[in-house]
N, CA, C and O atoms as a MOPAC input file, in Angstrom:
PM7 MOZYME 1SCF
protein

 N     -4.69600 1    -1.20900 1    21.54300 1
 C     -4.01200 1    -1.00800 1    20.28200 1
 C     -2.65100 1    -0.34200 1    20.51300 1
 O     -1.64700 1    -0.75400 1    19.93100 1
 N     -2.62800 1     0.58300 1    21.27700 1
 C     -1.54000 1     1.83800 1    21.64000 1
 C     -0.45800 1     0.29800 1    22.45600 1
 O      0.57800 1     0.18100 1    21.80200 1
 N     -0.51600 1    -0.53000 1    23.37600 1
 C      0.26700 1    -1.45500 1    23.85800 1
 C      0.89400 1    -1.98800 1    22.77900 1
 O      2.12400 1    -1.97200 1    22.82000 1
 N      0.22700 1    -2.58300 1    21.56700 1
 C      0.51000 1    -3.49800 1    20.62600 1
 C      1.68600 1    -2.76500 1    19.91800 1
 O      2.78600 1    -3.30700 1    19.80500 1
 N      1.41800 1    -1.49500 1    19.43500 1
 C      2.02300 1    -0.56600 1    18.81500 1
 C      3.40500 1    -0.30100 1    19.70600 1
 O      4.48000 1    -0.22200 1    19.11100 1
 N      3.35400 1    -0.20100 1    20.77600 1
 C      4.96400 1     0.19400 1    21.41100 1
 C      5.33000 1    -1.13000 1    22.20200 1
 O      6.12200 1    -1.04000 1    23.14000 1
 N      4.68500 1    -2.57400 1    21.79600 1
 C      5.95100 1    -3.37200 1    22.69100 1
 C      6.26200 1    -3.90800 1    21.38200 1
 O      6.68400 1    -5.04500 1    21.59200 1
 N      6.27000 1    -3.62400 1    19.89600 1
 C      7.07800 1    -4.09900 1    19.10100 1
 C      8.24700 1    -2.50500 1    18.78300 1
 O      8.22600 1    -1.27400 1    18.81900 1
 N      9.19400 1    -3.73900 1    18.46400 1
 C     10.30300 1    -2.45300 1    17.98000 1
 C      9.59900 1    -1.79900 1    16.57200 1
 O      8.61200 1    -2.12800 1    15.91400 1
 N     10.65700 1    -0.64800 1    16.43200 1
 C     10.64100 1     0.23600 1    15.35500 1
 C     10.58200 1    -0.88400 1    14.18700 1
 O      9.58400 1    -1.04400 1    13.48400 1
 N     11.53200 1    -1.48700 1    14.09000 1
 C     11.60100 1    -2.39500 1    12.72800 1
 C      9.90100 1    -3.28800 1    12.41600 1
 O      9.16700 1    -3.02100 1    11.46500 1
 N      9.66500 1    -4.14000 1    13.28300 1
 C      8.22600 1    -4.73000 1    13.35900 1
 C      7.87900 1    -3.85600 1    13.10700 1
 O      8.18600 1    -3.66100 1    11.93100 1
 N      7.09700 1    -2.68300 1    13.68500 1
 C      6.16600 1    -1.56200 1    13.18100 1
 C      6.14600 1    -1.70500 1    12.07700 1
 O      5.03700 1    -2.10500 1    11.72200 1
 N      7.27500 1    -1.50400 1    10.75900 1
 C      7.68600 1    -0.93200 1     9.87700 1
 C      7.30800 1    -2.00500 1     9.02000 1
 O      6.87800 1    -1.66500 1     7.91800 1
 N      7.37000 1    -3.22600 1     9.27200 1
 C      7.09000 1    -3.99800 1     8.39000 1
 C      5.68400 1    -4.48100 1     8.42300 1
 O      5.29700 1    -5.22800 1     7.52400 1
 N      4.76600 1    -4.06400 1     9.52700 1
 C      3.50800 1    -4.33700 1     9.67600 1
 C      2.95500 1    -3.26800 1     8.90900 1
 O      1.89600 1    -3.40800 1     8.29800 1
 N      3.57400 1    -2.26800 1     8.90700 1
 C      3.01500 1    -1.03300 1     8.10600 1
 C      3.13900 1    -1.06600 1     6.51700 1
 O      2.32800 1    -0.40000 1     5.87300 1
 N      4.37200 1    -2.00400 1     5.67700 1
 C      4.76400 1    -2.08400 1     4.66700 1
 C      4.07700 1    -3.23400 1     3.96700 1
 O      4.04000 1    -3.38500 1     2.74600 1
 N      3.43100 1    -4.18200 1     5.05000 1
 C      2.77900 1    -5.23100 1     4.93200 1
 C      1.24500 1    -5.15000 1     4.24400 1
 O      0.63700 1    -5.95100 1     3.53400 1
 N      0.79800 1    -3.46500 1     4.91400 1
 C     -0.76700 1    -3.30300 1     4.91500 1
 C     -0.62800 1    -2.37600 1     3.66500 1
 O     -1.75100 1    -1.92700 1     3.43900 1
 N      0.29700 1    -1.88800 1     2.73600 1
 C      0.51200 1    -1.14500 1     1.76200 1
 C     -0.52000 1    -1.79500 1     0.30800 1
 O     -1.45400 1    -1.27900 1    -0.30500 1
 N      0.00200 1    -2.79300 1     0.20000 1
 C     -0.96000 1    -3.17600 1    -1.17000 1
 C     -2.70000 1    -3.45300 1    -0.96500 1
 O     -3.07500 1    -4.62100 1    -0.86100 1
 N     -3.43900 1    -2.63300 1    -0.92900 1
 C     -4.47500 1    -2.48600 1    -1.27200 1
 C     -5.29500 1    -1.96800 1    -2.21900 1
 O     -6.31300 1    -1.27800 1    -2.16600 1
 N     -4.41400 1    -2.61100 1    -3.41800 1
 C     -5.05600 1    -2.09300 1    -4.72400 1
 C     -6.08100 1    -1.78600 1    -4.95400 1
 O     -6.42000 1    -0.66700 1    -5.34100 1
 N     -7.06600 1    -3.10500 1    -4.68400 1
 C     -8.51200 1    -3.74600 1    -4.96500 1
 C     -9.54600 1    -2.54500 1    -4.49600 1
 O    -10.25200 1    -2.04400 1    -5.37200 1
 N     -9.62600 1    -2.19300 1    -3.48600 1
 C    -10.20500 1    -1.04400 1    -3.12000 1
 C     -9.66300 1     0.31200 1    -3.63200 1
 O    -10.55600 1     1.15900 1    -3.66300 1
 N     -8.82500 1     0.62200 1    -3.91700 1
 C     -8.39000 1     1.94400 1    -4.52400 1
 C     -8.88100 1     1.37800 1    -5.87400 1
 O     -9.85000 1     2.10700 1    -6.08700 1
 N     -8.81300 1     0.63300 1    -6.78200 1
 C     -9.04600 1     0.66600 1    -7.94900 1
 C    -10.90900 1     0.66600 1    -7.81200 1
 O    -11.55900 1     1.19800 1    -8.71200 1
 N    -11.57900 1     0.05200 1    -6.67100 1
 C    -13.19200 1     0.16300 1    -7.03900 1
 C    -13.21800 1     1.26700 1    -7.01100 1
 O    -13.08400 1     1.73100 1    -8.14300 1
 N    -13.38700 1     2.38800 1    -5.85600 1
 C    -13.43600 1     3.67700 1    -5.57000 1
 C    -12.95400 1     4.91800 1    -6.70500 1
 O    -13.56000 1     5.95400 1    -6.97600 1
 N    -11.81600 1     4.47900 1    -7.18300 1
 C    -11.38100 1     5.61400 1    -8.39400 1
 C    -12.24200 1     4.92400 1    -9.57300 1
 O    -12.86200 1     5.82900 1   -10.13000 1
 N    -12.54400 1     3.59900 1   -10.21100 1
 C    -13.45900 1     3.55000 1   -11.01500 1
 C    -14.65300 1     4.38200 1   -10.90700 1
 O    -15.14500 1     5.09300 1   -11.78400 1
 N    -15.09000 1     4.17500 1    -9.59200 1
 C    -16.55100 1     4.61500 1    -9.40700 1
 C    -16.06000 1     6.28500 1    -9.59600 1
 O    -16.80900 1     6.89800 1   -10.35700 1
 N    -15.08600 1     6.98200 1    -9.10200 1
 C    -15.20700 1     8.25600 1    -9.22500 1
 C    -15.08500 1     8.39900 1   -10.77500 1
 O    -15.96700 1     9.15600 1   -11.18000 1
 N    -14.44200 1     8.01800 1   -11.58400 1
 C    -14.68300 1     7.92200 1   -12.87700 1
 C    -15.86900 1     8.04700 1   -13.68200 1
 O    -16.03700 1     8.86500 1   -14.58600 1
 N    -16.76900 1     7.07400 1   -13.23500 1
 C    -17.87700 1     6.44800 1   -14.09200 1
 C    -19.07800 1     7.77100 1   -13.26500 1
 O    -20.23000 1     7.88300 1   -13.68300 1
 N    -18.67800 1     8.42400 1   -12.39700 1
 C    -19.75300 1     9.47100 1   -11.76700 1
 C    -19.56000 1    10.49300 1   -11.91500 1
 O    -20.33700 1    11.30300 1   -11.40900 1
 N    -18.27200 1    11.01000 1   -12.78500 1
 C    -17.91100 1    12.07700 1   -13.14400 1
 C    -17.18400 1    12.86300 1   -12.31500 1
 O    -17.01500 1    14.07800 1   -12.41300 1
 N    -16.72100 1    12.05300 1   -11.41600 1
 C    -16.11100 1    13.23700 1   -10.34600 1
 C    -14.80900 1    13.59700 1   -10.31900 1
 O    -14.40300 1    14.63000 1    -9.78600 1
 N    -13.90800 1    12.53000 1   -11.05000 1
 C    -12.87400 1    12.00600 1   -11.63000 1
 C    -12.49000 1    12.48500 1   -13.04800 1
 O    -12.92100 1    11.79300 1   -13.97100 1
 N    -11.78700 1    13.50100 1   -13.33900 1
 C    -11.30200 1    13.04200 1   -14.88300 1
 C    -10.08000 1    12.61300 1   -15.20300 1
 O     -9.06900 1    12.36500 1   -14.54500 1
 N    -10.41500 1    12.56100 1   -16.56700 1
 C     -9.57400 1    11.32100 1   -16.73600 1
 C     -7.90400 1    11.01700 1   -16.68500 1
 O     -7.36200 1     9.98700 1   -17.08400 1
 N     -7.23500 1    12.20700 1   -16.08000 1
 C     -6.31000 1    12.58700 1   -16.24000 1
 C     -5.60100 1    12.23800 1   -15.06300 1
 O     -4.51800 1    11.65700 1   -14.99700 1
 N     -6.66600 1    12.85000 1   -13.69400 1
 C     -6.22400 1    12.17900 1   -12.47000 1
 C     -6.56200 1    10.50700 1   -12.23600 1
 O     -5.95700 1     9.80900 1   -11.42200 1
 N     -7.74900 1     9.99100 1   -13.20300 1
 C     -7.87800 1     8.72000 1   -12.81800 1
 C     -6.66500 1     7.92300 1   -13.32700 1
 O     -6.41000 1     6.90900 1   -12.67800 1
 N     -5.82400 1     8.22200 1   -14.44400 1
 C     -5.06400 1     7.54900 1   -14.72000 1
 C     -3.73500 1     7.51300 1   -13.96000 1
 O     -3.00000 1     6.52700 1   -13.89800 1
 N     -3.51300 1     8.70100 1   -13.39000 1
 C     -2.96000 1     8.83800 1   -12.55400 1
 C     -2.99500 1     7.99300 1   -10.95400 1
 O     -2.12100 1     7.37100 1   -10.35000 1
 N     -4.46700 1     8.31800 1   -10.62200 1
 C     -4.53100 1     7.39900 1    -9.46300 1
 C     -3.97500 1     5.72400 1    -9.87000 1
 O     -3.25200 1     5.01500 1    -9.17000 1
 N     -4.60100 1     5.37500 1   -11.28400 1
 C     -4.45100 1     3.72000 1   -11.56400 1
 C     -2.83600 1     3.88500 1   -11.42100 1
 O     -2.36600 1     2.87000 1   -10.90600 1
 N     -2.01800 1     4.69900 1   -11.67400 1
 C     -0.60700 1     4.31000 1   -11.97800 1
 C     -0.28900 1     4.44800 1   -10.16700 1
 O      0.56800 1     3.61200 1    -9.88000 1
 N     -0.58400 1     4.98000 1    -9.34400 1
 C      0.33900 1     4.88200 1    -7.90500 1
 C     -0.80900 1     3.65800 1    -7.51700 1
 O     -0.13400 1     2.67600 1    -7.20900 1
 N     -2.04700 1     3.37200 1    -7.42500 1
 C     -2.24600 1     1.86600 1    -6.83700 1
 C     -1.71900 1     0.86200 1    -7.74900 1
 O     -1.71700 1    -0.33500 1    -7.46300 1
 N     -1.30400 1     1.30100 1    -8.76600 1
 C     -0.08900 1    -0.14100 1    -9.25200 1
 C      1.12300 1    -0.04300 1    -8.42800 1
 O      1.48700 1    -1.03100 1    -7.79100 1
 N      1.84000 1     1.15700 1    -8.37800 1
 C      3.21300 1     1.12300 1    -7.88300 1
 C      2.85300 1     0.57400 1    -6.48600 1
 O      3.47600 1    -0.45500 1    -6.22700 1
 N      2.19800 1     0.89800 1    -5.73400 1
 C      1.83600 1     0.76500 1    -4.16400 1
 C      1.63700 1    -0.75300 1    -4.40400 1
 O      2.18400 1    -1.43000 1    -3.53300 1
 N      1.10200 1    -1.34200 1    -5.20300 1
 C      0.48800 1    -2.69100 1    -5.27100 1
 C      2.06700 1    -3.90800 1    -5.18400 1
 O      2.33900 1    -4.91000 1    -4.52300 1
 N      2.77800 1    -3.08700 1    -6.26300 1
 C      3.90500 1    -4.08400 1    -6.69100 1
 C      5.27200 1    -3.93000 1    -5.92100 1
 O      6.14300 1    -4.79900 1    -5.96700 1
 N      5.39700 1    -2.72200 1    -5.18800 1
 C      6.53600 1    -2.29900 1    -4.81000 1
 C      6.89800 1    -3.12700 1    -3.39300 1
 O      7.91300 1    -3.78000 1    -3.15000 1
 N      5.74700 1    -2.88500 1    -2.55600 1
 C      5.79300 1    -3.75000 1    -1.48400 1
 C      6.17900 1    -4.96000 1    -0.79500 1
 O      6.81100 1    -5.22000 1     0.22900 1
 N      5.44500 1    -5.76700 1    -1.91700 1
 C      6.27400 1    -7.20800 1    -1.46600 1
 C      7.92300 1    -7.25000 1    -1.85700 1
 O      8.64100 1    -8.08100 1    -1.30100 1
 N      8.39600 1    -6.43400 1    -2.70800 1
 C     10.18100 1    -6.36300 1    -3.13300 1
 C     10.91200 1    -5.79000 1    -1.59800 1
 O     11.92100 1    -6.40600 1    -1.25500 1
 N     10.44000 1    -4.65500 1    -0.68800 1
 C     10.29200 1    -4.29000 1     0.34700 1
 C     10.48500 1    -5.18800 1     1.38500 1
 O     11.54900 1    -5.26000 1     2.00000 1
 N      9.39800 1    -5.95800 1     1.64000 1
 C      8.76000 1    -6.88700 1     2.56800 1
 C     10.26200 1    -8.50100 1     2.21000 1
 O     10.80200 1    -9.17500 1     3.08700 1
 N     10.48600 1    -8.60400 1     0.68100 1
 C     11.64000 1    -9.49900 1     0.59900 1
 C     12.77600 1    -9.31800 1     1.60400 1
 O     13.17700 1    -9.99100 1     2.55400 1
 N     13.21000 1    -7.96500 1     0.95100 1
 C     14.50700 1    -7.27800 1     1.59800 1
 C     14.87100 1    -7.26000 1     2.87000 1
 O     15.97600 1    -7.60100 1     3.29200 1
 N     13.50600 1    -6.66800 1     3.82200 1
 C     13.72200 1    -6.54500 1     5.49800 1
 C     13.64800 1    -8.50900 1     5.42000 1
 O     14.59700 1    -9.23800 1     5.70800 1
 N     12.63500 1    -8.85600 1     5.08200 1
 C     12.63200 1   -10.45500 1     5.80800 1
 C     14.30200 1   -11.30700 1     5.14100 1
 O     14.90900 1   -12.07700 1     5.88500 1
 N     14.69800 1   -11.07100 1     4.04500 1
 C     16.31700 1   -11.42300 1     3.94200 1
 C     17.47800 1   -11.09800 1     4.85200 1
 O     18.33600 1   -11.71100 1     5.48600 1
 N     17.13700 1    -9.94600 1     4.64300 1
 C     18.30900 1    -9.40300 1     5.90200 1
 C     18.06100 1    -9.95500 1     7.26400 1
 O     18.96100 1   -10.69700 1     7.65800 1
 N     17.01100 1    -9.76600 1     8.12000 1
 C     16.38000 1   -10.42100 1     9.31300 1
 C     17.15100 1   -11.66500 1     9.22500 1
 O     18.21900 1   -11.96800 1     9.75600 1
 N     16.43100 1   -12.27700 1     8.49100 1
 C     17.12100 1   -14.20700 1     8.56200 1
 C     18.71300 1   -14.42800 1     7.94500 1
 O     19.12700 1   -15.57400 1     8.11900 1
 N     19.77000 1   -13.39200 1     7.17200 1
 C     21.30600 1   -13.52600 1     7.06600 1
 C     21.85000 1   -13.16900 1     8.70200 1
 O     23.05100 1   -13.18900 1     8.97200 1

């Protein structure tokens, strides 16, 4: 893993890392469930729903930008 990680440049890294960002689907089961078990109120759950949206949508605008520039 540690090879894979240092024979790409800084930039690759960065976009493999920006790549693995939207994982809504699982943040939204997990904070439901903390919800519905009480462990969660409702104040932070809404909270959590609003950054796995931003995390969800922001990324691919990200992921546009480096892959535009790359190919000008």
């Amino acid at each position: 893993m540690l090879f894979f990680i240092f024979q790409k440049s800084i930039r690759n890294n960065a976009l493999i890392g920006v790549s693995m960002i939207p994982r809504g689907e699982v943040g939204l089961i997990f904070a439901e469930m903390g919800r519905i078990n009480g462990v969660l109120p409702n104040e932070i759950y809404a909270m959590l729903i609003f950054v796995i949206v931003m995390t969800t949508i922001i990324p691919p605008f990200i992921l546009k930008h480096y892959f535009k520039v790359e190919c000008v």
